[in-house]
C-alpha positions in Angstrom: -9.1 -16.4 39.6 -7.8 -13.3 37.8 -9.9 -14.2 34.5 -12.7 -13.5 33.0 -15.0 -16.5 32.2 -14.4 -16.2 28.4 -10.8 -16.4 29.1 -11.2 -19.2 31.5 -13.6 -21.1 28.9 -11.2 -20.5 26.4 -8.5 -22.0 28.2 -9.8 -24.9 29.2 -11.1 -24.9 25.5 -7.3 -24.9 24.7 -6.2 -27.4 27.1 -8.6 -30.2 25.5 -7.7 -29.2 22.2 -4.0 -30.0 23.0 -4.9 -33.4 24.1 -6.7 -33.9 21.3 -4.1 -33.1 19.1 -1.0 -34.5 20.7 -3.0 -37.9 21.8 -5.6 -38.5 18.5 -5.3 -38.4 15.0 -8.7 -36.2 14.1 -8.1 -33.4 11.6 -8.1 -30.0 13.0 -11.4 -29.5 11.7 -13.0 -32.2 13.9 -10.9 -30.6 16.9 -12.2 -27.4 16.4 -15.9 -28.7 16.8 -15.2 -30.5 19.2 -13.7 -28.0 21.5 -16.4 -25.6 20.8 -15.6 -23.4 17.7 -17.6 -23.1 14.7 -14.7 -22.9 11.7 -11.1 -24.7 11.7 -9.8 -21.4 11.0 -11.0 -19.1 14.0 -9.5 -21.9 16.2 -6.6 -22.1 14.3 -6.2 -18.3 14.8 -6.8 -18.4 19.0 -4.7 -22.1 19.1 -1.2 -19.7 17.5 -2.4 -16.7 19.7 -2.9 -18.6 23.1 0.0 -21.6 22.4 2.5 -19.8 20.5 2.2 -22.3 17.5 -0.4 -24.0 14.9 -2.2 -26.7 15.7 -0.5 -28.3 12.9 2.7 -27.4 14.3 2.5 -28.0 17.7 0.9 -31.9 16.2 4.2 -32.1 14.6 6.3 -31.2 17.7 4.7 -34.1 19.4 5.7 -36.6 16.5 1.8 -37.3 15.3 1.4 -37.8 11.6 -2.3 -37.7 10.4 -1.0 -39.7 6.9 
């Protein structure tokens, strides 16, 4: 597969938290539990590294407003 399982977990870890993001309104907090990580900022931190963005901003780009 050319990954490790951390990287693949991570991914898919990734790709659910992009659903979640573009298609709910949940805080980022509430993401970040749900796709497995303990604090809103560590998944912050791997969301920018692995997507190129923030979760806040890549929630923006797909024109969802948690007002």
């Amino acid at each position: 597969v050319g990954q490790t399982p951390m990287q693949f977990l991570e991914a898919e870890r990734m790709i659910r938290a992009r659903q979640l993001l573009q298609f709910t309104t949940r805080p980022i907090s509430a993401v970040a539990t749900e796709v497995g990580f303990e604090n809103a900022i560590r998944f912050s931190l791997r969301f920018r590294k692995l997507c190129g963005v923030s979760p806040r901003a890549f929630r923006q780009q797909a024109g969802i407003t948690t007002e």
